[in-house]
PDB file with one MODEL, atoms N, CA, C and O in Angstrom:
MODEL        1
ATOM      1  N   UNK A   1     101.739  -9.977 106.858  1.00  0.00           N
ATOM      2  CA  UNK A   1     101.538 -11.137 106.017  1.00  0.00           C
ATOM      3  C   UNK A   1     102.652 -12.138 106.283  1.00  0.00           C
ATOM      4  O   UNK A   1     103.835 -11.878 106.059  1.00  0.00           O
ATOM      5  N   UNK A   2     102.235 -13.242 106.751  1.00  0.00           N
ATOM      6  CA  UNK A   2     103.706 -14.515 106.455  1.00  0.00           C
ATOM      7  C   UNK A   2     103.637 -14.845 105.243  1.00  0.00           C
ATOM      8  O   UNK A   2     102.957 -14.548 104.261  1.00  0.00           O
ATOM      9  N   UNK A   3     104.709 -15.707 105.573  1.00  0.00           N
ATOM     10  CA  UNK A   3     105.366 -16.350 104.429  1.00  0.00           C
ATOM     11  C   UNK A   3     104.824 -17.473 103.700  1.00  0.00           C
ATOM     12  O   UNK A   3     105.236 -17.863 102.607  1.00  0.00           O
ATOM     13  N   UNK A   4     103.635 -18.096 104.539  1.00  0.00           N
ATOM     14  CA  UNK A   4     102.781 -19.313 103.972  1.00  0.00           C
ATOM     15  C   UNK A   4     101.761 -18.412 103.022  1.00  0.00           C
ATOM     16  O   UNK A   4     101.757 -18.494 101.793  1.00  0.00           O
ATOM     17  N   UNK A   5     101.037 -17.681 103.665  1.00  0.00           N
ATOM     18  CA  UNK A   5     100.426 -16.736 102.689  1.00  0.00           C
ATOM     19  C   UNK A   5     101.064 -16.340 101.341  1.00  0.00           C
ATOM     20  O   UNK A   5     100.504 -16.365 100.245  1.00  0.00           O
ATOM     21  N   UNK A   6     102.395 -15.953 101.625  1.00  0.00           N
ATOM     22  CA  UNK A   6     102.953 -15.614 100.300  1.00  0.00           C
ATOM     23  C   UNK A   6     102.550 -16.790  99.407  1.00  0.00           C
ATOM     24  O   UNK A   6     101.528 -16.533  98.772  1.00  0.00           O
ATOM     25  N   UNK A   7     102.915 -17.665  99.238  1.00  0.00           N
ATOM     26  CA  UNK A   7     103.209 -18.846  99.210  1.00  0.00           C
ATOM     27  C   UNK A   7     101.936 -19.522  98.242  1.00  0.00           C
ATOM     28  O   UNK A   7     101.987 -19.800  97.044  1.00  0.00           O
ATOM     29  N   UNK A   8     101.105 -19.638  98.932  1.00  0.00           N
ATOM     30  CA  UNK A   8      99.677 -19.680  98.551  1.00  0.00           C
ATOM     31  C   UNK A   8      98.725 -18.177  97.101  1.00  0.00           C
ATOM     32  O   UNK A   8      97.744 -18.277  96.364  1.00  0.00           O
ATOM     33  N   UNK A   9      99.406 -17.392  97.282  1.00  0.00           N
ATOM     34  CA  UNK A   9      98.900 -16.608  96.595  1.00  0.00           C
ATOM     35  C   UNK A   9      99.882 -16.669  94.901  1.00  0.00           C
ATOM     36  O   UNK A   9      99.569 -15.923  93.974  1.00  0.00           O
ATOM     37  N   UNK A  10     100.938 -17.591  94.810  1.00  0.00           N
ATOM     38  CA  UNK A  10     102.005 -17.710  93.856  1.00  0.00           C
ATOM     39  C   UNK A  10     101.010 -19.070  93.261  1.00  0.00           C
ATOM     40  O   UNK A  10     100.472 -19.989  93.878  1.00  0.00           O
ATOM     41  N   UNK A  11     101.048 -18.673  91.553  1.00  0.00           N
ATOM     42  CA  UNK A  11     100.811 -19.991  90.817  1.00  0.00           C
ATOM     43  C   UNK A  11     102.102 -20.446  90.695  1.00  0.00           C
ATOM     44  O   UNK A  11     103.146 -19.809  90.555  1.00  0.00           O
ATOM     45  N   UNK A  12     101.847 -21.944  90.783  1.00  0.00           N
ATOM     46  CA  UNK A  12     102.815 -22.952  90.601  1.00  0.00           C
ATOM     47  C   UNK A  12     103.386 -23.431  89.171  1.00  0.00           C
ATOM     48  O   UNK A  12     102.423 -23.521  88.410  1.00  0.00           O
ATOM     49  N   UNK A  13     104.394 -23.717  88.623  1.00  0.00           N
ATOM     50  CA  UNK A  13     104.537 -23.795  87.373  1.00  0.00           C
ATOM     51  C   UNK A  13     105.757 -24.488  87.620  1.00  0.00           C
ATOM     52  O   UNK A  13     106.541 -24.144  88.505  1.00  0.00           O
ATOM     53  N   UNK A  14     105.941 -25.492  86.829  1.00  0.00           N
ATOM     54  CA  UNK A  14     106.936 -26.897  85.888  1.00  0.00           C
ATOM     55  C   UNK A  14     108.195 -25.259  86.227  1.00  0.00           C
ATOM     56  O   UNK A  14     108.048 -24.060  86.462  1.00  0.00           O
ATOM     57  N   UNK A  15     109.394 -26.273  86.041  1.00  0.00           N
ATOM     58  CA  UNK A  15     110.457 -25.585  85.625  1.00  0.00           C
ATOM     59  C   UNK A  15     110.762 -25.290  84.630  1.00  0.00           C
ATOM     60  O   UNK A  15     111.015 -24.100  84.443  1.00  0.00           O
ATOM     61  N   UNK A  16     110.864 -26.141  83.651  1.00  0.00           N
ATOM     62  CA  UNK A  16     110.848 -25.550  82.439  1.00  0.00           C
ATOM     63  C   UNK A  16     109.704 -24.524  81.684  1.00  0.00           C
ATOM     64  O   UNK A  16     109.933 -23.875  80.664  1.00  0.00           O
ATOM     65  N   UNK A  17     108.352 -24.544  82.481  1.00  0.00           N
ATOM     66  CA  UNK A  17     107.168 -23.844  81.968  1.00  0.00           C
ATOM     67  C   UNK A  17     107.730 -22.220  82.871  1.00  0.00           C
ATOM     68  O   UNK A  17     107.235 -21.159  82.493  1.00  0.00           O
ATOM     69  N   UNK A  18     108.671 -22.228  83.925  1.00  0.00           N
ATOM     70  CA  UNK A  18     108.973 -21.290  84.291  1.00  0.00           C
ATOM     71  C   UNK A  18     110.199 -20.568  83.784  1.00  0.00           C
ATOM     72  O   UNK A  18     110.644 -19.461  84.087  1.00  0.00           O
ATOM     73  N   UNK A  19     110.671 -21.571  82.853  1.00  0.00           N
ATOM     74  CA  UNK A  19     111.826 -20.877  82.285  1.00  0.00           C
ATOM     75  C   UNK A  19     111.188 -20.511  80.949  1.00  0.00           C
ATOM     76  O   UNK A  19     111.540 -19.359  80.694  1.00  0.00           O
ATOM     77  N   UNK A  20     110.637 -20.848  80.275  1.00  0.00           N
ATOM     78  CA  UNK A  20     110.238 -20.146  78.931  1.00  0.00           C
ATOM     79  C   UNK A  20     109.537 -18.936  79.080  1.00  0.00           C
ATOM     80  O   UNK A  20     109.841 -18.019  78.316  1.00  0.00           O
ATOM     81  N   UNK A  21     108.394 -18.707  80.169  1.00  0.00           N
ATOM     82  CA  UNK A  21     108.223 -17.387  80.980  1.00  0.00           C
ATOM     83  C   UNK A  21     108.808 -16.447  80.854  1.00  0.00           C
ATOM     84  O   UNK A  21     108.577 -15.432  80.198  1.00  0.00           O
ATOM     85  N   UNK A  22     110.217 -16.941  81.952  1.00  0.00           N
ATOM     86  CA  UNK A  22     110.564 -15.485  81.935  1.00  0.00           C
ATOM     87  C   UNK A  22     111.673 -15.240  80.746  1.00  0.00           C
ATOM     88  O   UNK A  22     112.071 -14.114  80.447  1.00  0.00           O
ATOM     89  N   UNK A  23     112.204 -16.689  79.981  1.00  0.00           N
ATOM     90  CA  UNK A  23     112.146 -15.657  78.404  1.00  0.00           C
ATOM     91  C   UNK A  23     111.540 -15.025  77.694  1.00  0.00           C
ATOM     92  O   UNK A  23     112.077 -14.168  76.992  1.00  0.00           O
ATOM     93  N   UNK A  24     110.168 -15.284  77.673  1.00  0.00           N
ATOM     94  CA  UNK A  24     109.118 -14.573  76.840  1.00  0.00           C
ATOM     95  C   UNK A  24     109.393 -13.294  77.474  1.00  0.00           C
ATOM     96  O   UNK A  24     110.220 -12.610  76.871  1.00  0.00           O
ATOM     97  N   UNK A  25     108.775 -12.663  78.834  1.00  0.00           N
ATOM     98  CA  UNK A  25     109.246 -11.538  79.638  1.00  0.00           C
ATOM     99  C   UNK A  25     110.240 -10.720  78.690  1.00  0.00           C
ATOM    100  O   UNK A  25     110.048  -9.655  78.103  1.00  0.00           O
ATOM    101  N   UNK A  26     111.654 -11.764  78.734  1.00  0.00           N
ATOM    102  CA  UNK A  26     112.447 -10.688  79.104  1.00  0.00           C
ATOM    103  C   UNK A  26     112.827 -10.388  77.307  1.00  0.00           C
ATOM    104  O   UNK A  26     113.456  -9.401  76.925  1.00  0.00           O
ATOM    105  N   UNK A  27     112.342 -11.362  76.480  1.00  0.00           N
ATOM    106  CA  UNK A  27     112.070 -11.019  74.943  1.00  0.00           C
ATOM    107  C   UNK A  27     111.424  -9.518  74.830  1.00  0.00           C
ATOM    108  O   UNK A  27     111.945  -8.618  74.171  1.00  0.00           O
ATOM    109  N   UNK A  28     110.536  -9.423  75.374  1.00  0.00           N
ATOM    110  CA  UNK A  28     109.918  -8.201  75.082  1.00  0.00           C
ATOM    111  C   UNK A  28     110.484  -6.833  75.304  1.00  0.00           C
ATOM    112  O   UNK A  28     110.089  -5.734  74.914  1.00  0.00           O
ATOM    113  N   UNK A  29     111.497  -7.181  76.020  1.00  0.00           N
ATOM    114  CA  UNK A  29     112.416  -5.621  76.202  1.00  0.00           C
ATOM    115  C   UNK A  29     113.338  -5.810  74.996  1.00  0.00           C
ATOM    116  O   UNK A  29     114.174  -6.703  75.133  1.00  0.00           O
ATOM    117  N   UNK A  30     113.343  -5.276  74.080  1.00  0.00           N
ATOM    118  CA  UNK A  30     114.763  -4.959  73.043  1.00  0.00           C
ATOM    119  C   UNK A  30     116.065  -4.484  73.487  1.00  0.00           C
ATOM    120  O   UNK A  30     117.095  -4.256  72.852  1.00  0.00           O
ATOM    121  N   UNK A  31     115.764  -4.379  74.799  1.00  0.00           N
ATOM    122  CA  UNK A  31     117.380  -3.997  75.345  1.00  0.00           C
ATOM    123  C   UNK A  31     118.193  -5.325  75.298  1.00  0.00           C
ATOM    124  O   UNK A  31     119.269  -5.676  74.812  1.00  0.00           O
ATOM    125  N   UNK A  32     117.188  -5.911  76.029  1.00  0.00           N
ATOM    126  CA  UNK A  32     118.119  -7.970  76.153  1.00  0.00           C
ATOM    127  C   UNK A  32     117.902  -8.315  74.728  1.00  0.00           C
ATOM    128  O   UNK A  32     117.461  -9.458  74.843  1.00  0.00           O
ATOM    129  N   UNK A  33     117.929  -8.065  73.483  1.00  0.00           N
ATOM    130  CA  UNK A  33     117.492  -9.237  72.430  1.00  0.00           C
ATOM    131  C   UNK A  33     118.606 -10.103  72.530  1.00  0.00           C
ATOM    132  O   UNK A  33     119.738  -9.781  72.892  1.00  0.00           O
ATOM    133  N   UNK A  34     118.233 -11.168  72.203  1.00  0.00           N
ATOM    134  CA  UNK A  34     119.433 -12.136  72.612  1.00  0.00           C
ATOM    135  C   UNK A  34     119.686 -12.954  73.818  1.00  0.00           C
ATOM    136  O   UNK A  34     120.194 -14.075  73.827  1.00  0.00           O
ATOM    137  N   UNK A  35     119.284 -12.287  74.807  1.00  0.00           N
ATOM    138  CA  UNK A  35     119.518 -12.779  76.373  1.00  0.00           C
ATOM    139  C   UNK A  35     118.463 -13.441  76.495  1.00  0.00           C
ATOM    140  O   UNK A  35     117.339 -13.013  76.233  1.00  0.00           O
ATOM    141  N   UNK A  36     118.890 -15.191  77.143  1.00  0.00           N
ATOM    142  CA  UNK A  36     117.935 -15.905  77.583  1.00  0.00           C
ATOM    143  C   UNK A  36     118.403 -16.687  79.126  1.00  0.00           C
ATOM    144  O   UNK A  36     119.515 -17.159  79.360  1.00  0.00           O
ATOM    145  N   UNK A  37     117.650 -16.672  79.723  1.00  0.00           N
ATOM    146  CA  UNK A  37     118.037 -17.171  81.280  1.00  0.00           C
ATOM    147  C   UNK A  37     118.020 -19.224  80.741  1.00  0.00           C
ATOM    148  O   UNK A  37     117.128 -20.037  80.497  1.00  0.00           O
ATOM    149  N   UNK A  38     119.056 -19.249  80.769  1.00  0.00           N
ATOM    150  CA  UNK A  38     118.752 -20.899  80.288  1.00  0.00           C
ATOM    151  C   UNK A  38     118.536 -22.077  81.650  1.00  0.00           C
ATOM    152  O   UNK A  38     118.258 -23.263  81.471  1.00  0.00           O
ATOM    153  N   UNK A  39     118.758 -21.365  83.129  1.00  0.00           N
ATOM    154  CA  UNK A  39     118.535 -22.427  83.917  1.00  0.00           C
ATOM    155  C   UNK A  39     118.074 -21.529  84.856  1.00  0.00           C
ATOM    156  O   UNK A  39     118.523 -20.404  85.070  1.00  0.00           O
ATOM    157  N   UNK A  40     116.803 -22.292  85.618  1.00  0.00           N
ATOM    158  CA  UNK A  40     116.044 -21.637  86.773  1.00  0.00           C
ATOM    159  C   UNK A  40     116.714 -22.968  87.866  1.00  0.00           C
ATOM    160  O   UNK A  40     117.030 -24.121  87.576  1.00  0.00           O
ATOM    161  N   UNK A  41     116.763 -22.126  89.387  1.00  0.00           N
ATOM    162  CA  UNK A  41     117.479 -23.216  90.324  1.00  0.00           C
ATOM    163  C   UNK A  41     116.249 -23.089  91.451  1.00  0.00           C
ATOM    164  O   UNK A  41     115.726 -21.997  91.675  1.00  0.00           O
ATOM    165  N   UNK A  42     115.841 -24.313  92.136  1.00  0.00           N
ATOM    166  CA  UNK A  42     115.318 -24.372  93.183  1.00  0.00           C
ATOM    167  C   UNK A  42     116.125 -24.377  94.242  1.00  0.00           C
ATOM    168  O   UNK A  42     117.184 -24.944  94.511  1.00  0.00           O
ATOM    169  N   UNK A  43     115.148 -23.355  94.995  1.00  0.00           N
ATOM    170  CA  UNK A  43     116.237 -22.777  96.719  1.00  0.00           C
ATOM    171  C   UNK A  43     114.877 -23.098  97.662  1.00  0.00           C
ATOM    172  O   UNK A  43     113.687 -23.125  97.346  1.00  0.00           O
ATOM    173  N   UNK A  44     115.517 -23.321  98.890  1.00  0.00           N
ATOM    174  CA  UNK A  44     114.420 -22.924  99.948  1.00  0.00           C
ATOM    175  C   UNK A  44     113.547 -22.041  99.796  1.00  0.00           C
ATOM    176  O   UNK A  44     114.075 -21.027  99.340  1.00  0.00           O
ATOM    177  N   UNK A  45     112.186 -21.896  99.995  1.00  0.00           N
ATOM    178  CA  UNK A  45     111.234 -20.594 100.339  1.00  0.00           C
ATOM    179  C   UNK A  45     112.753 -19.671 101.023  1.00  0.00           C
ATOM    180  O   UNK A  45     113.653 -20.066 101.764  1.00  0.00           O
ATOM    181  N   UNK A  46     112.489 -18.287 100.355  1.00  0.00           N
ATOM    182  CA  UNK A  46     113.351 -16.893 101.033  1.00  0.00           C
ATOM    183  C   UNK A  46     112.203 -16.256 101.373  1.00  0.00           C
ATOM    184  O   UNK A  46     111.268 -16.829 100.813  1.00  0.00           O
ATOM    185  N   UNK A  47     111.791 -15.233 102.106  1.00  0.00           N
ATOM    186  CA  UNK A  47     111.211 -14.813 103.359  1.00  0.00           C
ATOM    187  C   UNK A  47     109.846 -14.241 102.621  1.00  0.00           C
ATOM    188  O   UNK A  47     108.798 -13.997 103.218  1.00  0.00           O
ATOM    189  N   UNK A  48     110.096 -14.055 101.028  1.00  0.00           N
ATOM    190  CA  UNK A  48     108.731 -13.808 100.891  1.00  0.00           C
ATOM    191  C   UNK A  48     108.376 -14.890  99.769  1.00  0.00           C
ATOM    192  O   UNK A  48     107.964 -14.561  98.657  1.00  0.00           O
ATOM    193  N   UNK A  49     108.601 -16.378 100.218  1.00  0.00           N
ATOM    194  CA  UNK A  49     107.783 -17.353 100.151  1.00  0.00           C
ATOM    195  C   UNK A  49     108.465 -17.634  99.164  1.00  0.00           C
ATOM    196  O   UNK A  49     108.137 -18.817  99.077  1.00  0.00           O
ATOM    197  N   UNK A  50     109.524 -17.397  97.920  1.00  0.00           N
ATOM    198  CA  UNK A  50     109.885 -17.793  96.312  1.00  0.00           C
ATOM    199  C   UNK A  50     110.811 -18.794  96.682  1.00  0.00           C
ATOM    200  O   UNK A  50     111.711 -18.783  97.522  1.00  0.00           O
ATOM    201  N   UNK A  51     110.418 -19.659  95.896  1.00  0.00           N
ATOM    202  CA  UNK A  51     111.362 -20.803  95.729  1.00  0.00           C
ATOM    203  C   UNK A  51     112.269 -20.739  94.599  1.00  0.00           C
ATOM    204  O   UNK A  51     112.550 -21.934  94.506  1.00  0.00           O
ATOM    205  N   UNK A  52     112.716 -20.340  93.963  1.00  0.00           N
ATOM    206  CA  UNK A  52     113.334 -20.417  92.606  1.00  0.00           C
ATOM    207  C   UNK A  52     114.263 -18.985  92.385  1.00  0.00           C
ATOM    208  O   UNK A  52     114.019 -18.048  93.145  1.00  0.00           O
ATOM    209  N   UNK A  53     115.107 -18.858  91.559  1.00  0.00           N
ATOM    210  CA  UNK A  53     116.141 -18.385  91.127  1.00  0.00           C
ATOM    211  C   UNK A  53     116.410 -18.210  90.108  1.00  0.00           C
ATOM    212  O   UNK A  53     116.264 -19.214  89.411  1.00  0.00           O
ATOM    213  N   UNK A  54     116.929 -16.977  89.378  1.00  0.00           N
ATOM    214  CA  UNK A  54     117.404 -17.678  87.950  1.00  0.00           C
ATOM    215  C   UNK A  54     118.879 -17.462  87.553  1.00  0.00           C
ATOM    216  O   UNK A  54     119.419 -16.356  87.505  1.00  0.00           O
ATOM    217  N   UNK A  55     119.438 -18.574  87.288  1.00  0.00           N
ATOM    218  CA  UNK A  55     120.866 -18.619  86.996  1.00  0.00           C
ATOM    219  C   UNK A  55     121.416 -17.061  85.461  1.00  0.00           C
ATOM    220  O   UNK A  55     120.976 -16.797  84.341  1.00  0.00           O
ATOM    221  N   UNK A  56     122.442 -16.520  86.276  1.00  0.00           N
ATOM    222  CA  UNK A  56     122.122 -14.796  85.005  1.00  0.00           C
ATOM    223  C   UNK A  56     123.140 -15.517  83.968  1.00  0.00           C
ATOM    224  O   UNK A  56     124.154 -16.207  84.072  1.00  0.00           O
ATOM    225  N   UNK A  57     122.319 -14.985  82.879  1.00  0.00           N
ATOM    226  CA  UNK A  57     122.904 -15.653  81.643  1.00  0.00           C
ATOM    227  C   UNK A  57     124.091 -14.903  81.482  1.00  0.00           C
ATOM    228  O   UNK A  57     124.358 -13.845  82.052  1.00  0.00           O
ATOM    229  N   UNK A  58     124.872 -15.598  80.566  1.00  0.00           N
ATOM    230  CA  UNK A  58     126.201 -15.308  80.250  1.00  0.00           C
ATOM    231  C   UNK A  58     126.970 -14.144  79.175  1.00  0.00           C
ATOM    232  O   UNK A  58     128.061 -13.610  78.972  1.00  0.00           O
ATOM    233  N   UNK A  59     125.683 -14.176  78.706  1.00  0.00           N
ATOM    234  CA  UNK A  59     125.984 -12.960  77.433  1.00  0.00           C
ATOM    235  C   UNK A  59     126.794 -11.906  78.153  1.00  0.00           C
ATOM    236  O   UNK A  59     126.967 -12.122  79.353  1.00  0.00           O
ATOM    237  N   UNK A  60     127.271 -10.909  77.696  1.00  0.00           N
ATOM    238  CA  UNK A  60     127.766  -9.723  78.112  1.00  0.00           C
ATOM    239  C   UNK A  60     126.806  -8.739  78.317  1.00  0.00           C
ATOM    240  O   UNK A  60     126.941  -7.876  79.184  1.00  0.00           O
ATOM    241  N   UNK A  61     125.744  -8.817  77.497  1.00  0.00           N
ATOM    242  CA  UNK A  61     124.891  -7.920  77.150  1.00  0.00           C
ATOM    243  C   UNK A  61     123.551  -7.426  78.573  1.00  0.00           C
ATOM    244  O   UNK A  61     122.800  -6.506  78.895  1.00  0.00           O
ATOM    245  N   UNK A  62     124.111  -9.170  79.117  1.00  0.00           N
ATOM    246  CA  UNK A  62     123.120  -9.161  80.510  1.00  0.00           C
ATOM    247  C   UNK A  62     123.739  -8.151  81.781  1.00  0.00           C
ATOM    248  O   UNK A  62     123.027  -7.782  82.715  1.00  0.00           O
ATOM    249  N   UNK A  63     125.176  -7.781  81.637  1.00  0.00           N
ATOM    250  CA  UNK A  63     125.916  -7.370  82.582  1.00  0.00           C
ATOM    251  C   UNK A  63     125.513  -5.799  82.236  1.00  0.00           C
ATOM    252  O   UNK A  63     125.337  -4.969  83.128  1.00  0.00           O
ATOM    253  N   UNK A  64     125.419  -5.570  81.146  1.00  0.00           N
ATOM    254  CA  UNK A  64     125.237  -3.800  80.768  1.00  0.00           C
ATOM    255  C   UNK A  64     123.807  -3.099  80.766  1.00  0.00           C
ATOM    256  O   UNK A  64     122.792  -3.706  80.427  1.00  0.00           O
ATOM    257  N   UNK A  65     123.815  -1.887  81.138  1.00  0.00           N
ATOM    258  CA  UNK A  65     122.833  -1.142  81.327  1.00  0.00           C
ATOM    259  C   UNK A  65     122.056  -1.020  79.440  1.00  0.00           C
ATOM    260  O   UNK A  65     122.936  -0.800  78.607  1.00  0.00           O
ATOM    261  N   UNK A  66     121.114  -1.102  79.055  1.00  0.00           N
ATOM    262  CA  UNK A  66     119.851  -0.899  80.320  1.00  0.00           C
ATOM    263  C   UNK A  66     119.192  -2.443  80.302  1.00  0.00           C
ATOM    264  O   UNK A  66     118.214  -2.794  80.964  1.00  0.00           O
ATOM    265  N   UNK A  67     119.844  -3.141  79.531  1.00  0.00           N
ATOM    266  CA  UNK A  67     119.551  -4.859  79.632  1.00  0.00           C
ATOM    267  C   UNK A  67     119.640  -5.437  80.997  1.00  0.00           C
ATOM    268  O   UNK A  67     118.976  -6.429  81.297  1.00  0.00           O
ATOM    269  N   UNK A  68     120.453  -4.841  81.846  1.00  0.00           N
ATOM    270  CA  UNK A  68     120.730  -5.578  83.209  1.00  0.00           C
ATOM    271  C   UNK A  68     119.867  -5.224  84.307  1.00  0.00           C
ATOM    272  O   UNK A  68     119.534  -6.035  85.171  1.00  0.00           O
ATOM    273  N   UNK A  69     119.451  -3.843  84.277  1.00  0.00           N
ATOM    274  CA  UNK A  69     117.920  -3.748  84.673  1.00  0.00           C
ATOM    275  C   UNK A  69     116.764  -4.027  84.586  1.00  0.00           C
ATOM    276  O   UNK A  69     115.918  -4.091  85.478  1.00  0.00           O
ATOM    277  N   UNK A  70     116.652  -4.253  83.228  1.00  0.00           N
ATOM    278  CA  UNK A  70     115.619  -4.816  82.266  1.00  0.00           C
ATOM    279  C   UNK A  70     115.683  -6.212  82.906  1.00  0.00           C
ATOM    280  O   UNK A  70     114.565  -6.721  82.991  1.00  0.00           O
ATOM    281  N   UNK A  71     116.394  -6.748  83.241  1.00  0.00           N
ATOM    282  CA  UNK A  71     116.411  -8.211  83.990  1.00  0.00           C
ATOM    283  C   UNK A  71     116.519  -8.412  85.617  1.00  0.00           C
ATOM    284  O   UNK A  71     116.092  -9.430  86.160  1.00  0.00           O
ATOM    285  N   UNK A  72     117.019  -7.536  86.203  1.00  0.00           N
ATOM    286  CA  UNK A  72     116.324  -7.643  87.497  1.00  0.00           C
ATOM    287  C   UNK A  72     115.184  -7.554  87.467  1.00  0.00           C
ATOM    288  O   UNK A  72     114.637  -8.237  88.331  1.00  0.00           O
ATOM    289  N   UNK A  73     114.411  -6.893  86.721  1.00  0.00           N
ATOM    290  CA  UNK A  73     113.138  -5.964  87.063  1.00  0.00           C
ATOM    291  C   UNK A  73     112.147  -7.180  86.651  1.00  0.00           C
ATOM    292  O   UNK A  73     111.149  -7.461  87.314  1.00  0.00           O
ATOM    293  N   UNK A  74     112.649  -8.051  85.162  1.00  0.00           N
ATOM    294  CA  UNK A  74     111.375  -9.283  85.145  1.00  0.00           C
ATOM    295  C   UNK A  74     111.415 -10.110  85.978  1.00  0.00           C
ATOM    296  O   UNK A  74     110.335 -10.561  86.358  1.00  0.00           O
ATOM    297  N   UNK A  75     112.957 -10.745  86.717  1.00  0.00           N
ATOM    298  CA  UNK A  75     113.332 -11.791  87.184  1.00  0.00           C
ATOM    299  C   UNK A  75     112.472 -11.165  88.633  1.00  0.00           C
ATOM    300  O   UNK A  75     111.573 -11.871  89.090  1.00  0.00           O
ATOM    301  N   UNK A  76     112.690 -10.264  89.089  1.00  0.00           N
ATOM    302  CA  UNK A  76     111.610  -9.716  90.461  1.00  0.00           C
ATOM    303  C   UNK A  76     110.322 -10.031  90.199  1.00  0.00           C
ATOM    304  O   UNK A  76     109.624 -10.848  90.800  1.00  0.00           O
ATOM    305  N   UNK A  77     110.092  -9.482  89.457  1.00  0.00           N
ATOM    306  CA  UNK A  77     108.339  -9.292  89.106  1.00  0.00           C
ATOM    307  C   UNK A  77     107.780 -10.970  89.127  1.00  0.00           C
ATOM    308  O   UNK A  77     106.822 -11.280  89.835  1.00  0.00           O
ATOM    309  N   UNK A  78     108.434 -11.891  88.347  1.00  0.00           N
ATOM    310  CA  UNK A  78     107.692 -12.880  88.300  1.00  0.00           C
ATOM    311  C   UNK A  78     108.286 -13.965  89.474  1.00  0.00           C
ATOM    312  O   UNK A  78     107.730 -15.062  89.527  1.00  0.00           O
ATOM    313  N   UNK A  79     109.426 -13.674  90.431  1.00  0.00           N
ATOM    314  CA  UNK A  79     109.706 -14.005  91.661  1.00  0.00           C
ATOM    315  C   UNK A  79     108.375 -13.631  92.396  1.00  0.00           C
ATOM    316  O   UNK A  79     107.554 -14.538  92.532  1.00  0.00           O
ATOM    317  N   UNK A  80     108.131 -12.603  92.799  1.00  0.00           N
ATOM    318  CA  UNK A  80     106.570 -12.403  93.632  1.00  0.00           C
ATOM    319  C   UNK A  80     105.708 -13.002  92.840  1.00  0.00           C
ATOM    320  O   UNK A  80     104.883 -13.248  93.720  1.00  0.00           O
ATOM    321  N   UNK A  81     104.945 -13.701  91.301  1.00  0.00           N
ATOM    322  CA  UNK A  81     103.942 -14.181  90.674  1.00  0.00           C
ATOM    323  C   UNK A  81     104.219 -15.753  90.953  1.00  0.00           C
ATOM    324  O   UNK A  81     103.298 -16.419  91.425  1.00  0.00           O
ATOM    325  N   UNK A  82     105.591 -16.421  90.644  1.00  0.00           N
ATOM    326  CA  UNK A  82     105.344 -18.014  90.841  1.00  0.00           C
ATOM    327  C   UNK A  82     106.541 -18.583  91.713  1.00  0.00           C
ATOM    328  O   UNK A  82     107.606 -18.129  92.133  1.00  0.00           O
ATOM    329  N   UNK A  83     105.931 -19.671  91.779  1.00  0.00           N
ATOM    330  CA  UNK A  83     106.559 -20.617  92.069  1.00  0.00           C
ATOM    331  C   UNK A  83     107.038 -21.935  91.722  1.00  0.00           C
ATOM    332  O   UNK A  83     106.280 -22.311  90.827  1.00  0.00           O
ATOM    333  N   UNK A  84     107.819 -22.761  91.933  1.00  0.00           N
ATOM    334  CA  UNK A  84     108.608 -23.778  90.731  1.00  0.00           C
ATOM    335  C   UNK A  84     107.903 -25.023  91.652  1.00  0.00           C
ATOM    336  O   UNK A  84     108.106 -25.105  92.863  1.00  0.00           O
ATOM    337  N   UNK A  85     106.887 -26.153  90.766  1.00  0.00           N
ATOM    338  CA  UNK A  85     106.273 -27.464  91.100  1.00  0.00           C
ATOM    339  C   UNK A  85     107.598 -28.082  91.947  1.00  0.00           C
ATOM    340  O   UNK A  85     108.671 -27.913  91.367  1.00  0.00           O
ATOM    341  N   UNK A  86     107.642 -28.607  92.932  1.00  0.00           N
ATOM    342  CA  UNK A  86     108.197 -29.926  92.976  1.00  0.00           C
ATOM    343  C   UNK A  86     107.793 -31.208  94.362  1.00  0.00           C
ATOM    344  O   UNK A  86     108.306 -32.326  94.337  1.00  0.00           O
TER     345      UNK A  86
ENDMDL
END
């Protein structure tokens, strides 16, 4: 599979419609309560097509287990689902 394919198979979504996302996401784990990703960054397509990033929030709570997994694991998941309009 390339990378245009990737690409094409990702819905597109506003930045800010992509940042309330993956708060909702990462709301639903009670490990993060509290933790919100407050800025998503646009990057080049990386090799499997994602444009976007999310800046790791600052809490402490994001750095500790099992919250800090709990947040790779949404911030991945919806890295392969979208992509940021621009």
């Amino acid at each position: 599979m390339q990378a245009n394919d990737t690409l094409i198979r990702r819905q597109v979504l506003t930045l800010e419609s992509l940042r309330v996302l993956v708060n909702i996401e990462l709301n639903v784990h009670t490990e993060c309560h509290g933790v919100q990703v407050r800025r998503i960054i646009i990057i080049e397509p990386d090799i499997s097509g994602c444009n976007w990033q999310a800046e790791w929030p600052a809490l402490r709570a994001a750095t500790m287990e099992p919250c800090r997994s709990q947040l790779l694991a949404v911030i991945a998941q919806l890295r392969e689902r979208y992509n940021v309009e621009h």
